[in-house]
N, C-alpha and C positions, 0 to 999 in steps of 0.2 A: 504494500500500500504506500502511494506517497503519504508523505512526513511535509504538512505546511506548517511551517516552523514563524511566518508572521502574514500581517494582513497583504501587501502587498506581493507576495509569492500567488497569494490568494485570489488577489485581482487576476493575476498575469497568465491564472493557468483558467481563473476563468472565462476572460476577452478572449484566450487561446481555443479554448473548447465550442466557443461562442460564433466565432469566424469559424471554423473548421466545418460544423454544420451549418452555416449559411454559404458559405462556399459548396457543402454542399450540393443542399438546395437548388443553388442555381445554376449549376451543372445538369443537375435532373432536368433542370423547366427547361434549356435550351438544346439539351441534347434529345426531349421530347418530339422537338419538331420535326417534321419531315419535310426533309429537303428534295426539290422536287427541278431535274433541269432537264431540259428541253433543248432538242437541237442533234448535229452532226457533228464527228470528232472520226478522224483521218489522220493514220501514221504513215511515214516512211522514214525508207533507212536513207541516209545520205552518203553518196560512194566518192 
């Protein structure tokens, strides 16, 4: 188990834990979307 040994370790791991799951979050909501593209795509090799 961590050892919070005073108030500001306190803050630090809690902003930390705070952003982690909003970071998250908004990974999920944007990689929810579907991306959707349209069109023609043509390779060659160049000699």
């Amino acid at each position: 188990m961590i050892n919070i040994n005073n108030k500001k370790q306190l803050e630090v791991l809690i902003f930390t834990l705070i952003a982690i799951i909003t970071l998250g979050v908004g990974y999920a909501g944007i990689t929810a979307i579907n991306l959707v593209i349209n069109g023609d795509a043509t390779t060659s090799v160049n000699d």
